[in-house]
LONURO-180390 format. One line per field, with one value per atom (N, C-alpha, C, CB): x, y negated, z negated; atom name; residue in three letters. Coordinates in Angstrom, 1 decimal. Glycine has a CB too. Layout:
BEGIN
u	[X	...]
v	[Y	...]
w	[Z	...]
atome	[CA	...]
residu	[ala	...]
END
This chain:
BEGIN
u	[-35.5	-34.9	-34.5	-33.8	-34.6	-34.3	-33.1	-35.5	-31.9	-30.5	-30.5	-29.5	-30.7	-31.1	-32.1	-31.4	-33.1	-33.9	-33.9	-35.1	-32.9	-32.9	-31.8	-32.8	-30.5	-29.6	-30.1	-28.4	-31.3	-31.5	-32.3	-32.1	-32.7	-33.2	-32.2	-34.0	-30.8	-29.7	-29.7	-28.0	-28.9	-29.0	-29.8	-28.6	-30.9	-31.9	-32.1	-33.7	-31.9	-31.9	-30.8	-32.1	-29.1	-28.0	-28.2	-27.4	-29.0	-28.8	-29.4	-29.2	-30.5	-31.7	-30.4	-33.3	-29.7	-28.7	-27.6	-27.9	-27.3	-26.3	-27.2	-26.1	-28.3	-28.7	-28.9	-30.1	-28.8	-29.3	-27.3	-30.6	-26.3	-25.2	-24.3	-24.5	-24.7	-24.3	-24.3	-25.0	-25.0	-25.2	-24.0	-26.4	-23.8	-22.8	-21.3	-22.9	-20.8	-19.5	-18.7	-18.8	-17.4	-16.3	-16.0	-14.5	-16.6	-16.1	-17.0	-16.1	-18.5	-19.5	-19.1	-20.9	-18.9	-18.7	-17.0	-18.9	-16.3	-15.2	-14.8	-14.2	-16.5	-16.7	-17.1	-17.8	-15.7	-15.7	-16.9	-14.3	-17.9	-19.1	-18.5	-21.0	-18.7	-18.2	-18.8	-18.2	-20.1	-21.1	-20.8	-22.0	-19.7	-19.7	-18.3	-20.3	-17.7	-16.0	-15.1	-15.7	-16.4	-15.8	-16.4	-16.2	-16.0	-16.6	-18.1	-15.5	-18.4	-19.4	-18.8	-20.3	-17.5	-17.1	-16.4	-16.7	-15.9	-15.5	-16.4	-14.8	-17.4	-18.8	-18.8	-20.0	-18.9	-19.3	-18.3	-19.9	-17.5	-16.4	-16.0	-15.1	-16.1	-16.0	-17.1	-16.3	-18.6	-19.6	-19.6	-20.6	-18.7	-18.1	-17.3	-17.5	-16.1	-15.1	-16.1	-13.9	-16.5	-16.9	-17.6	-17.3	-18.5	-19.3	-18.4	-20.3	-17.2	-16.7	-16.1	-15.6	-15.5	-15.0	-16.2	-14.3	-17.1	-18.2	-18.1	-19.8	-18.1	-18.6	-17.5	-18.7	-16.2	-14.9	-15.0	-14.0	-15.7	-15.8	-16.7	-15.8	-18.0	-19.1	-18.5	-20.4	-17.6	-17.0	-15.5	-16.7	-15.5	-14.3	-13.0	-14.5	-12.5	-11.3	-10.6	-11.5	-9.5	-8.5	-8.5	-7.0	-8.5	-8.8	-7.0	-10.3	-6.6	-5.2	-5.6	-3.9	-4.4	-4.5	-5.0	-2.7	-5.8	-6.5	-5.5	-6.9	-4.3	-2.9	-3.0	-0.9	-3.8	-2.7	-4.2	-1.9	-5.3	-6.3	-6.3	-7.5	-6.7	-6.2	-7.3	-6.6	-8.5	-9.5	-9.4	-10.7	-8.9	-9.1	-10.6	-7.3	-10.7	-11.2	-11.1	-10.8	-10.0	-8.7	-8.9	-7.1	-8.7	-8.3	-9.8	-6.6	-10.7	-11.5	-12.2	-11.8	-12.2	-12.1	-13.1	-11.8	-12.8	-13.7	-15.3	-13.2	-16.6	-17.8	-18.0	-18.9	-17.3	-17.8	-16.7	-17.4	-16.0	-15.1	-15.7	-13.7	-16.0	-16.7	-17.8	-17.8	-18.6	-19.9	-19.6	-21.6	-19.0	-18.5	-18.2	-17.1	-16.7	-16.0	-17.6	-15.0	-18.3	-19.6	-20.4	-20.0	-20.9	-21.9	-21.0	-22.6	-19.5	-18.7	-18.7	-16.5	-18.9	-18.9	-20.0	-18.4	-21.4	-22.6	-22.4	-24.1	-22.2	-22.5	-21.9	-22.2	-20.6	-19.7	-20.7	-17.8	-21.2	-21.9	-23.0	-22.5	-23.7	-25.1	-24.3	-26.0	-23.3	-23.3	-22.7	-22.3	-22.0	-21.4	-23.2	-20.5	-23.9	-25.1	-26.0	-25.8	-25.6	-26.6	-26.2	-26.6	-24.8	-23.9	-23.8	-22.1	-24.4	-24.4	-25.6	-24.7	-25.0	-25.9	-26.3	-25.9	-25.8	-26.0	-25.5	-24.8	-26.6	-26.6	-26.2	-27.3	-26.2	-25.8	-24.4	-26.4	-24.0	-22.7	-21.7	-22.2	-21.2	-19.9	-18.8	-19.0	-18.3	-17.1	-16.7	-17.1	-14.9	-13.8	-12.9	-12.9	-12.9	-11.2	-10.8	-11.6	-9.4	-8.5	-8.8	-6.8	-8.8	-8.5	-7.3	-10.0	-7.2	-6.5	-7.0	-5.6	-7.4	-8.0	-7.2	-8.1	-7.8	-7.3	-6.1	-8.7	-6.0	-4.9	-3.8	-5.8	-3.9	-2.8	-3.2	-1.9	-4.5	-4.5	-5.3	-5.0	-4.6	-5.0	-6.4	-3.9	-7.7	-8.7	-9.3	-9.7	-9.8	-10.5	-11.9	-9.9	-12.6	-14.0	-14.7	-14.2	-15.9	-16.8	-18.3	-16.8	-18.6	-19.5	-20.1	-19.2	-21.0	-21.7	-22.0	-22.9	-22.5	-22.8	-24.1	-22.8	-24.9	-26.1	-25.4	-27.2	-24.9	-24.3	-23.8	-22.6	-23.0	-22.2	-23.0	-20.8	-23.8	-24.8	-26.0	-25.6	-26.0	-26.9	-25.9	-27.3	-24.6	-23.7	-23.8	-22.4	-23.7	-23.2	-24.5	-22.5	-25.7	-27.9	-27.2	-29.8	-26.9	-27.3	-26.3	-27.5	-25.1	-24.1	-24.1	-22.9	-25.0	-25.2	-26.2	-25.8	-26.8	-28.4	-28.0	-29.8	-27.5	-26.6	-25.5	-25.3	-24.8	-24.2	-24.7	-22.9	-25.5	-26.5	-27.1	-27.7	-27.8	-28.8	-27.5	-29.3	-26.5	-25.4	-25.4	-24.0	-25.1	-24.7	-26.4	-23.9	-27.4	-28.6	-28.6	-29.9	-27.9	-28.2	-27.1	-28.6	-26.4	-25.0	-25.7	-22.9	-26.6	-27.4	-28.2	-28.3	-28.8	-30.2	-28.9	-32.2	-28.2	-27.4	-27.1	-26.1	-26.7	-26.3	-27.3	-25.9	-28.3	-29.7	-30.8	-29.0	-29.9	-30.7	-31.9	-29.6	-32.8	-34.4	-34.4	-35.5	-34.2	-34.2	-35.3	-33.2	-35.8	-37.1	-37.1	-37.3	-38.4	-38.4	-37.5	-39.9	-36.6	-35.9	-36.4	-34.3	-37.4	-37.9	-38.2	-39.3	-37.7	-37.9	-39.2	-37.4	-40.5	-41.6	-41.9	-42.2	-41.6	-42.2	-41.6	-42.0	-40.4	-39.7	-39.8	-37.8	-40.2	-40.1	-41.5	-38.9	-42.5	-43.7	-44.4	-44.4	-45.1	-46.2	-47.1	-47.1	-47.7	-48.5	-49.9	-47.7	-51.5	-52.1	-53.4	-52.4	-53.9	-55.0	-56.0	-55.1	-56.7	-58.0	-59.0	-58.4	-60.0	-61.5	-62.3	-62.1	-63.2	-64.2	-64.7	-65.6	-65.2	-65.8	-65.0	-66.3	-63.9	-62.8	-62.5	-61.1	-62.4	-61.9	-62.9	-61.4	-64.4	-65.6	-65.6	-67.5	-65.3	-65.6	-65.4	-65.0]
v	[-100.0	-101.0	-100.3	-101.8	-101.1	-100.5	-101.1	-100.6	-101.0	-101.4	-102.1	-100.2	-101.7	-102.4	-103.1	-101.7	-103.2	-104.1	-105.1	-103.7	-105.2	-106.1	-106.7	-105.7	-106.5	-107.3	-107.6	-106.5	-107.1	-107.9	-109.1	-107.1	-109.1	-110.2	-111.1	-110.2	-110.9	-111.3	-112.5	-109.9	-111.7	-112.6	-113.0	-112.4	-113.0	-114.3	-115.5	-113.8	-115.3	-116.4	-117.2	-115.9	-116.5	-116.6	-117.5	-115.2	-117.1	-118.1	-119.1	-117.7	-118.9	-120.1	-121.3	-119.3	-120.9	-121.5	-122.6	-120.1	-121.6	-121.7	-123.1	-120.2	-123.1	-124.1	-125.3	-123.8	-125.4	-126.9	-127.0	-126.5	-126.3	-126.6	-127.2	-124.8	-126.5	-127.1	-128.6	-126.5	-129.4	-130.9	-131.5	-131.3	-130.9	-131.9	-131.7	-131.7	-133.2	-132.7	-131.8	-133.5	-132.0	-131.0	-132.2	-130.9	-133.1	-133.9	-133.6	-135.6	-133.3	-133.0	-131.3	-133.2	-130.7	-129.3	-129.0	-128.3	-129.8	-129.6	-130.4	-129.7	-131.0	-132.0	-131.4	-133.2	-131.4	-130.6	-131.2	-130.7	-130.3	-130.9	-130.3	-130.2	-131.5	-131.2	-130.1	-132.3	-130.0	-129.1	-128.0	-128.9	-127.5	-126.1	-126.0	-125.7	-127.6	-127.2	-126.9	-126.0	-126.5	-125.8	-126.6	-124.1	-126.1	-127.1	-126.2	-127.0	-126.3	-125.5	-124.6	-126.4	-125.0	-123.9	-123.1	-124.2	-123.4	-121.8	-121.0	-121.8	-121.9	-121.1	-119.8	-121.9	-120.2	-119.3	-118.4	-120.0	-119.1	-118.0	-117.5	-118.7	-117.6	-116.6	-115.4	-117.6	-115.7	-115.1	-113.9	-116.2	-114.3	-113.7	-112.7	-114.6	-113.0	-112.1	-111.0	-113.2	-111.5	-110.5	-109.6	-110.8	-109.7	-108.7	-107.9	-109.2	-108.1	-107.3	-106.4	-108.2	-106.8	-106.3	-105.4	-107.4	-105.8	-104.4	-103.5	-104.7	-103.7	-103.0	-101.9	-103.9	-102.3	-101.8	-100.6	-103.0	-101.0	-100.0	-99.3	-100.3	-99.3	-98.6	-97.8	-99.6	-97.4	-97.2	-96.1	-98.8	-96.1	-95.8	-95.9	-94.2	-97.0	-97.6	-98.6	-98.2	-98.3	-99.2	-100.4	-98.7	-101.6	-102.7	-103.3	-102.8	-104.0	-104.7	-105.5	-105.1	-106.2	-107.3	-108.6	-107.8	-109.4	-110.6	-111.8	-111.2	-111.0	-112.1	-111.6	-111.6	-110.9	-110.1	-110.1	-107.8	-110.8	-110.7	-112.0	-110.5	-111.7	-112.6	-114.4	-111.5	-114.4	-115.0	-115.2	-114.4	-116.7	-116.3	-118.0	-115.8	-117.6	-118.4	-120.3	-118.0	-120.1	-121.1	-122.2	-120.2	-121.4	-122.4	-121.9	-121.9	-122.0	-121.8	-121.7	-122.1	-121.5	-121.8	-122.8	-120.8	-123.4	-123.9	-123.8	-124.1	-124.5	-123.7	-123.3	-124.4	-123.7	-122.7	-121.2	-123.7	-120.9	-119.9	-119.3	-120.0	-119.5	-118.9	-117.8	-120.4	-119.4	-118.2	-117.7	-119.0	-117.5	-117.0	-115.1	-118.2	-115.2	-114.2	-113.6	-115.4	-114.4	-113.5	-112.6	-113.8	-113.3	-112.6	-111.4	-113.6	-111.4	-110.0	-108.9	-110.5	-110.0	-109.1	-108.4	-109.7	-109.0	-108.6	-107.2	-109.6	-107.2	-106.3	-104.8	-106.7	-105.1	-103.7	-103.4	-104.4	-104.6	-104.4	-103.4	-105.9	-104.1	-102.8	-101.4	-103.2	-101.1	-100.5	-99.0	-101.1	-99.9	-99.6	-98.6	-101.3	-100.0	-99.4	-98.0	-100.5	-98.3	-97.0	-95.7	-97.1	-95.6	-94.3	-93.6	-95.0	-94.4	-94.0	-93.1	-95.3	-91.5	-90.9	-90.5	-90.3	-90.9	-90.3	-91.7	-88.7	-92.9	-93.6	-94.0	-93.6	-92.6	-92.3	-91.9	-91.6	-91.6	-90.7	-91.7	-90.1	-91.2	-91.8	-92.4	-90.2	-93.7	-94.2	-94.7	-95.2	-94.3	-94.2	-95.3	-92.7	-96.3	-97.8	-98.1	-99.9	-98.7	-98.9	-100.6	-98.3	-101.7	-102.9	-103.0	-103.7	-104.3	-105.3	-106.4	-105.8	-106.3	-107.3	-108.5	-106.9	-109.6	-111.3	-111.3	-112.3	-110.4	-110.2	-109.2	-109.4	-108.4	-108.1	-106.6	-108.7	-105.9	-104.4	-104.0	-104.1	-102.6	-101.6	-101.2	-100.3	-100.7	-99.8	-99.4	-100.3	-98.1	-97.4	-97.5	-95.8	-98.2	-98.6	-97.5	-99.8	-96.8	-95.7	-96.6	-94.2	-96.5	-97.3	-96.4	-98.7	-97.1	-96.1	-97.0	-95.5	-96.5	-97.3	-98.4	-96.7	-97.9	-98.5	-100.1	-96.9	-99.5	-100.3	-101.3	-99.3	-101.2	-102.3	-102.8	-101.8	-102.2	-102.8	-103.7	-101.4	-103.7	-104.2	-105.4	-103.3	-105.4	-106.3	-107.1	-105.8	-106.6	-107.8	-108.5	-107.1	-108.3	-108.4	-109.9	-105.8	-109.6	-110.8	-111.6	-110.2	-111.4	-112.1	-113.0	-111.4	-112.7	-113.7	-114.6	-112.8	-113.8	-115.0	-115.4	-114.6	-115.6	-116.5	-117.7	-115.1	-117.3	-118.5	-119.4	-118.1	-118.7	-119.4	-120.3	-118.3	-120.3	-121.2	-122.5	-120.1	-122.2	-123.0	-123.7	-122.3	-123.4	-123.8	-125.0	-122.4	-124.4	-124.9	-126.3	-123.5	-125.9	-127.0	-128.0	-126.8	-127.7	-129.1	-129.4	-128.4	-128.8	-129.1	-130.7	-127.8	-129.9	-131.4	-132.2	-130.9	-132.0	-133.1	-134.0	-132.7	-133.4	-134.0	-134.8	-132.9	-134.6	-135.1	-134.4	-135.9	-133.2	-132.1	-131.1	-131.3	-131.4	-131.0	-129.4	-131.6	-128.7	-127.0	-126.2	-126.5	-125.2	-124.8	-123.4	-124.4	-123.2	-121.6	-120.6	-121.0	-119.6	-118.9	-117.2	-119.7	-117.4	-116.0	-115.1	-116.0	-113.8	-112.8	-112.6	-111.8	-112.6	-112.7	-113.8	-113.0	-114.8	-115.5	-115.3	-116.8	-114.7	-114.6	-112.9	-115.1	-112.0	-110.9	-110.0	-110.0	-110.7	-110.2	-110.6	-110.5	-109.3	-109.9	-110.6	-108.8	-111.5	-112.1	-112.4	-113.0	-112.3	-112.4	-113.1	-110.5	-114.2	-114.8	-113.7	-114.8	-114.0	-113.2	-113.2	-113.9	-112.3	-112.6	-113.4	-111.8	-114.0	-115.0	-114.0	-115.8	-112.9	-111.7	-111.2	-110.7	-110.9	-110.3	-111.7	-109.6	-112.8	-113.7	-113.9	-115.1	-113.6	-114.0	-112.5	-114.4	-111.6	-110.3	-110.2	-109.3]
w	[133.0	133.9	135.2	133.2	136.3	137.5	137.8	138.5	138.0	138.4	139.8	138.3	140.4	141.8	141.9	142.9	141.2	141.5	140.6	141.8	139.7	138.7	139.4	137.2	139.4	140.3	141.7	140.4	142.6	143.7	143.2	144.7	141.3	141.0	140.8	140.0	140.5	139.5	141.2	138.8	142.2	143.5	144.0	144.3	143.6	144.4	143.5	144.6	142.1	141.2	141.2	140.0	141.5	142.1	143.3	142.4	144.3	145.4	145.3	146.6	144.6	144.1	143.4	142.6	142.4	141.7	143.0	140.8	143.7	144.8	145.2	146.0	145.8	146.7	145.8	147.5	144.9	143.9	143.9	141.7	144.1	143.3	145.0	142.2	146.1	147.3	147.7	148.2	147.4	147.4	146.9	146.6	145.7	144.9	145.2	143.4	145.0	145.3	144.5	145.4	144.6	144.3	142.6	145.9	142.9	141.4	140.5	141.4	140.8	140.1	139.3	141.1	140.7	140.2	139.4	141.7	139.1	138.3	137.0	139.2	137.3	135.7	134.5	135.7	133.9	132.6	131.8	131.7	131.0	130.1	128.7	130.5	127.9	126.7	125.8	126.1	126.1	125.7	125.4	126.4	126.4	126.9	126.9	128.3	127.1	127.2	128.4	126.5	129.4	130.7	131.9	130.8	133.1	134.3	134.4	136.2	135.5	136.3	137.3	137.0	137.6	138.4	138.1	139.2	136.2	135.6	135.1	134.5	134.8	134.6	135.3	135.2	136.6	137.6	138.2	138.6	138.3	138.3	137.0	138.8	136.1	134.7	134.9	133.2	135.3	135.4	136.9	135.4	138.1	139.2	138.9	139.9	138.0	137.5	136.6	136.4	135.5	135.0	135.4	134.2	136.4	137.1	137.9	138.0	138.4	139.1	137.6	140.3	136.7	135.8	135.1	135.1	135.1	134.6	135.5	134.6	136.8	137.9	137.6	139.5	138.0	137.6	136.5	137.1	135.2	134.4	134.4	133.6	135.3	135.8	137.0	136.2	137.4	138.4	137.6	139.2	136.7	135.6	136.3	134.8	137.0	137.2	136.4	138.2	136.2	135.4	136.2	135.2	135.2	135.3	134.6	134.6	136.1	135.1	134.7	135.6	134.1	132.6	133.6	131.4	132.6	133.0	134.1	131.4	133.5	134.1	135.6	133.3	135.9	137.2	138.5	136.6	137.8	138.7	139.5	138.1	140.7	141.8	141.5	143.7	140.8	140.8	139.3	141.4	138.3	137.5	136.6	137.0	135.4	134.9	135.3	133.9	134.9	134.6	135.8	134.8	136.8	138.2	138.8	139.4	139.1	139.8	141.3	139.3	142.6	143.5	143.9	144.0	145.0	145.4	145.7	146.1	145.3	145.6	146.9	145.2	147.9	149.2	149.0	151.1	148.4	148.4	147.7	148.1	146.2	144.8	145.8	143.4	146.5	147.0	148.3	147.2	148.8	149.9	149.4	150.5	148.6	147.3	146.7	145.7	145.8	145.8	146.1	145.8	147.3	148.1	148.6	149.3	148.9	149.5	147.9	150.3	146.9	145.9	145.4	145.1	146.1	145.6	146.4	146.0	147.5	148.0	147.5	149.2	147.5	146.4	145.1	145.6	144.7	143.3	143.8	142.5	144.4	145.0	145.1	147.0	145.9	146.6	144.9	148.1	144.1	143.1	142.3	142.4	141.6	141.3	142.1	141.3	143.0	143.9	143.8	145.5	143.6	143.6	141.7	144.3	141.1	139.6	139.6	138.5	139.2	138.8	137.7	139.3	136.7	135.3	134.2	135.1	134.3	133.7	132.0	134.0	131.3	130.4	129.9	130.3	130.8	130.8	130.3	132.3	128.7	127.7	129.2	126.5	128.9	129.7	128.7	130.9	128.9	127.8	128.3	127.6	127.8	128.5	127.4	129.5	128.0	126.8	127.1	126.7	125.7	125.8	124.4	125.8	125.2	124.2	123.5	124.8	122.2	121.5	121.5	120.2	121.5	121.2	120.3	120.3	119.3	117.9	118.5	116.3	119.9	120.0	119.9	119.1	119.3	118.7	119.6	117.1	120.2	121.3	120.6	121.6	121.5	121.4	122.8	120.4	122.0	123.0	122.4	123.4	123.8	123.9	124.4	124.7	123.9	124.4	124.6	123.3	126.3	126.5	127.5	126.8	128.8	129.3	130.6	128.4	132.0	132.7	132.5	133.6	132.1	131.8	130.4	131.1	129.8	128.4	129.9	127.0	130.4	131.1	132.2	131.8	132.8	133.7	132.5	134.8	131.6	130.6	130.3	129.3	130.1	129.8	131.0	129.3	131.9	133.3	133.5	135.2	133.2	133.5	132.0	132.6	131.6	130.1	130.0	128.3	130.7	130.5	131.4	130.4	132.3	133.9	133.5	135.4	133.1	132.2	131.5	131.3	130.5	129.3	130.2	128.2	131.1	131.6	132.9	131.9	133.3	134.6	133.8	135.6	132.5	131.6	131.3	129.8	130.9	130.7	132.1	130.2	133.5	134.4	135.2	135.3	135.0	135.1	133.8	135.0	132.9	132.2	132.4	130.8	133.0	133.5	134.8	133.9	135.7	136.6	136.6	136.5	135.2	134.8	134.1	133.2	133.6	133.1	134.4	132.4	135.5	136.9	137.6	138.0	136.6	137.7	138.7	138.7	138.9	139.7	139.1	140.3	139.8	139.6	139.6	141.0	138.8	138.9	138.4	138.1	139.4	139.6	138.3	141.4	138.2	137.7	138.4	137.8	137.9	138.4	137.3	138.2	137.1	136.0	136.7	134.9	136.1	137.0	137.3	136.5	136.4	136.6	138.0	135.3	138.4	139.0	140.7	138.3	140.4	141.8	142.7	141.3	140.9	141.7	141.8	141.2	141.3	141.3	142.5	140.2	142.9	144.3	143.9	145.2	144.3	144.1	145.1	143.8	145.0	146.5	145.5	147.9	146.0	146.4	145.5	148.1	144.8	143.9	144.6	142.6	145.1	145.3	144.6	145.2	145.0	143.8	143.0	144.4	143.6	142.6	141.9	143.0	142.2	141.1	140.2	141.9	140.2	139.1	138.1	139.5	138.9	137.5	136.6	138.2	137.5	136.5	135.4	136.7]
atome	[N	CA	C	CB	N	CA	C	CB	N	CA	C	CB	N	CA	C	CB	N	CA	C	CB	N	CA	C	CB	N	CA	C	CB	N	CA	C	CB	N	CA	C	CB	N	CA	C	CB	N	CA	C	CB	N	CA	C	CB	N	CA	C	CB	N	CA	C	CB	N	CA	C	CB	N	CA	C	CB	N	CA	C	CB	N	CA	C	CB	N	CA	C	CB	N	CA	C	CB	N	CA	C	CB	N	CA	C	CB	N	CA	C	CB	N	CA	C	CB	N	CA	C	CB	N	CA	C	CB	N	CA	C	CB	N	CA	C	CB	N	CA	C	CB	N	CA	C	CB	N	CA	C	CB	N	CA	C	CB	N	CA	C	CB	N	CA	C	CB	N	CA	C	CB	N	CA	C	CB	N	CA	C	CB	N	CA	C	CB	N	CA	C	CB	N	CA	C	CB	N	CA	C	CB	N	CA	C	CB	N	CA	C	CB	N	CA	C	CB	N	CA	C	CB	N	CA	C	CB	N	CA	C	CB	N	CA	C	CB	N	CA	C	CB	N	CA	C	CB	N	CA	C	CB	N	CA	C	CB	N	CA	C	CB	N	CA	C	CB	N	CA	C	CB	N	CA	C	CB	N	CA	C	CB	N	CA	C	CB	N	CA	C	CB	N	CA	C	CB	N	CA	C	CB	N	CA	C	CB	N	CA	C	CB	N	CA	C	CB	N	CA	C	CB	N	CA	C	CB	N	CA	C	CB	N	CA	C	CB	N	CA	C	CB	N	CA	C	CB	N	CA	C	CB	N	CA	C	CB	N	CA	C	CB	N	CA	C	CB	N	CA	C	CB	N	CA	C	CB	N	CA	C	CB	N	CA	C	CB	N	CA	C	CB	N	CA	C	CB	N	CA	C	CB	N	CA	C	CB	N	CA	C	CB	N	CA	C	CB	N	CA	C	CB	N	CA	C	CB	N	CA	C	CB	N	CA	C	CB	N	CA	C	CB	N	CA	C	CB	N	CA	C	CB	N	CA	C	CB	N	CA	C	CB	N	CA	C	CB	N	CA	C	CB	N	CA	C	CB	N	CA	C	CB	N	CA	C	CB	N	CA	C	CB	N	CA	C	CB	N	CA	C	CB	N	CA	C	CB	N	CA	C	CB	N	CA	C	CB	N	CA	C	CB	N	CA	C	CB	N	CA	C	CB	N	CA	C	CB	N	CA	C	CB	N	CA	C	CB	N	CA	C	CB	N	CA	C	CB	N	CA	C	CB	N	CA	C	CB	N	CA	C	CB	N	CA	C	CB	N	CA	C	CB	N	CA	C	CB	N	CA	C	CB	N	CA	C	CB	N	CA	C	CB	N	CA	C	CB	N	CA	C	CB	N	CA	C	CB	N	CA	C	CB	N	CA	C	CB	N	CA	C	CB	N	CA	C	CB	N	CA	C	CB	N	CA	C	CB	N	CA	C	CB	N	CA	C	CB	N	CA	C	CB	N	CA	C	CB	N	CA	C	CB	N	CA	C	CB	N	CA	C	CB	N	CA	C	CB	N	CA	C	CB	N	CA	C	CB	N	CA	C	CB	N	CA	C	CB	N	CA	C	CB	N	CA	C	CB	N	CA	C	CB	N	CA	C	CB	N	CA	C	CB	N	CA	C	CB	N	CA	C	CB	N	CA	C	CB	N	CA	C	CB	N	CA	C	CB	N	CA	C	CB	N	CA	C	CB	N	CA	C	CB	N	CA	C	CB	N	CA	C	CB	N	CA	C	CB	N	CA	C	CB	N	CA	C	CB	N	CA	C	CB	N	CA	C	CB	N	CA	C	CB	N	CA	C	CB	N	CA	C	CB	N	CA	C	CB	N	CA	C	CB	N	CA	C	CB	N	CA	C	CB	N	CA	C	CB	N	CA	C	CB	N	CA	C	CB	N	CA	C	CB	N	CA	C	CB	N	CA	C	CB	N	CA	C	CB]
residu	[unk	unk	unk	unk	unk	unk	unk	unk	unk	unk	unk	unk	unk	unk	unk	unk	unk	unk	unk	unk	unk	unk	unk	unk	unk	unk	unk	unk	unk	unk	unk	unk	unk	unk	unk	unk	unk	unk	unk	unk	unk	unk	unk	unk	unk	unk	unk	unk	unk	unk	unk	unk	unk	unk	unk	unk	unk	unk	unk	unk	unk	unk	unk	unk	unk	unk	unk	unk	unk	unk	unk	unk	unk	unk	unk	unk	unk	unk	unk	unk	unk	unk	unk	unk	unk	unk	unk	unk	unk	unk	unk	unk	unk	unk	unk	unk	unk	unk	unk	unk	unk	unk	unk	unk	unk	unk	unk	unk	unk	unk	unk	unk	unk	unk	unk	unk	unk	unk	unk	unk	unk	unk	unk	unk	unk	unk	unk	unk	unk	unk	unk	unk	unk	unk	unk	unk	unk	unk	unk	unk	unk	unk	unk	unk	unk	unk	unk	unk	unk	unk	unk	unk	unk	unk	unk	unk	unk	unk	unk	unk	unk	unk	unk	unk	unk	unk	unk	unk	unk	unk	unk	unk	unk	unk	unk	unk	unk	unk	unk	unk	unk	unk	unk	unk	unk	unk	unk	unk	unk	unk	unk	unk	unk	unk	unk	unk	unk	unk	unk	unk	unk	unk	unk	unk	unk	unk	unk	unk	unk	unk	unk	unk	unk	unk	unk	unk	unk	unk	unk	unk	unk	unk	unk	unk	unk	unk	unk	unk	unk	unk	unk	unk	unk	unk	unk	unk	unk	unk	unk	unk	unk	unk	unk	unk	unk	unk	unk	unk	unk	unk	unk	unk	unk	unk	unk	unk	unk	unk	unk	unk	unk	unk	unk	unk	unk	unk	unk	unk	unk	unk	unk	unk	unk	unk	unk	unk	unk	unk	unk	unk	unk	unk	unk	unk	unk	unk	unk	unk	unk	unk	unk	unk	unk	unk	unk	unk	unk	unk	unk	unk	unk	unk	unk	unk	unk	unk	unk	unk	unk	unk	unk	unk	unk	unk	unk	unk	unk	unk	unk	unk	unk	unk	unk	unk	unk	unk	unk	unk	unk	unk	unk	unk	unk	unk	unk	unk	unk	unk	unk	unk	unk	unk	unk	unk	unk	unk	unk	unk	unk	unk	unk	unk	unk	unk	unk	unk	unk	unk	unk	unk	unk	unk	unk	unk	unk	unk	unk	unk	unk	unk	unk	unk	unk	unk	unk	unk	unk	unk	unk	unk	unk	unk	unk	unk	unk	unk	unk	unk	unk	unk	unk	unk	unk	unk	unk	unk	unk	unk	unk	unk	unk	unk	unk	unk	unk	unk	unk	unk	unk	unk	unk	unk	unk	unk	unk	unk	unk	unk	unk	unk	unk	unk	unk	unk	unk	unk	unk	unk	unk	unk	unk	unk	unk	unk	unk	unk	unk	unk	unk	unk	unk	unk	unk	unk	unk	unk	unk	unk	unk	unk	unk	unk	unk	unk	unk	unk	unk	unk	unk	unk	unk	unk	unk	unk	unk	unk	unk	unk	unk	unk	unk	unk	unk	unk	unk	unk	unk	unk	unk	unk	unk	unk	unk	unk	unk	unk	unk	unk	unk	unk	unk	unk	unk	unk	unk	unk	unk	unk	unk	unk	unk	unk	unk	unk	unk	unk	unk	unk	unk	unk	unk	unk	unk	unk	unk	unk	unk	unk	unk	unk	unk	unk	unk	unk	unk	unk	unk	unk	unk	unk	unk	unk	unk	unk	unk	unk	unk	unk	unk	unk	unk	unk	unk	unk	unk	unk	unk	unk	unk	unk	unk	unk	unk	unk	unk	unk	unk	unk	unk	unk	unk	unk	unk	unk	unk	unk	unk	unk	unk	unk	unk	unk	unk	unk	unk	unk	unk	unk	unk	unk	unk	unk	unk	unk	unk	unk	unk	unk	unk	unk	unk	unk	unk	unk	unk	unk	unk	unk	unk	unk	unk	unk	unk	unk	unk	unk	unk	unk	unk	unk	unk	unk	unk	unk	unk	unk	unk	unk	unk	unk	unk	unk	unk	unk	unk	unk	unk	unk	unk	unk	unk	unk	unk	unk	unk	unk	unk	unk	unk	unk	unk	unk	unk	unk	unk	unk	unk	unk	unk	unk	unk	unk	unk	unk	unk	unk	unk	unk	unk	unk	unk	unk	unk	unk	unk	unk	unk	unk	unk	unk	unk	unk	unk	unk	unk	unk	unk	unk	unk	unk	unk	unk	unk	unk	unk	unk	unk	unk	unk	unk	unk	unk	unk	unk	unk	unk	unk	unk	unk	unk	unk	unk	unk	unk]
END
């Protein structure tokens, strides 16, 4: 996998997302689906947070407690803020991936389990750049499908279709 060129897939599929989600209002985008339990705009802001929070540990910076981050699940911002906050966040993210030179290299963080019990997690950049690549595809599929529930027509977004060149065949090359 190529880290940059898979997250410059993450934000084009991201913006592709963005333009079907701009139309609707603020009632559509904070309409809790039972499906899922959540709006569309914690979706995405849950999916916002966490990338910064990988990035954070691809970066081996302490990360304070969930209480103390300025953007949280919970309250979600508005969709022009979310994507506004984003896109300033894509950019750190690139800038974050480009500077990793040893993809392998053990990263040591402490968490706090749901039950209250301290551990130290040994992970790696690649591990967490793999975590933030599936964790974004797993809730974008959720947020595309509160999409069509809304009525809105949503196109192929596969990496195959958006990031492959594509050119016109010769007649002689297609009978070959």
């Amino acid at each position: 996998m190529q880290p940059l060129r898979t997250y410059e897939y993450l934000t084009l599929a991201r913006s592709r997302v963005f333009d079907w989600i701009r139309p609707l209002g603020e009632e559509d985008y904070g309409r809790k689906f039972p499906t899922w339990g959540r709006t569309m705009g914690q979706t995405l802001t849950h999916i916002m947070i966490c990338e910064w929070y990988y990035v954070q540990r691809i970066l081996r910076r302490e990360v304070p407690p969930y209480e103390q981050w300025p953007i949280q699940d919970e309250t979600p911002p508005p969709f022009s803020v979310l994507e506004k906050e984003w896109r300033k966040q894509a950019t750190d993210t690139e800038a974050a991936l480009a500077g990793v030179r040893d993809w392998s290299a053990p990263i040591e963080f402490r968490v706090t389990q749901d039950d209250g019990r301290k551990m130290i997690v040994t992970s790696s950049a690649s591990d967490q750049f793999t975590q933030l690549v599936l964790h974004e595809v797993h809730h974008r599929s959720q947020v595309m499908n509160m999409l069509r529930i809304l009525g809105t027509t949503v196109d192929d977004i596969d990496f195959n279709w958006m990031m492959h060149k594509r050119r016109e065949a010769e007649e002689a090359e297609t009978n070959a």
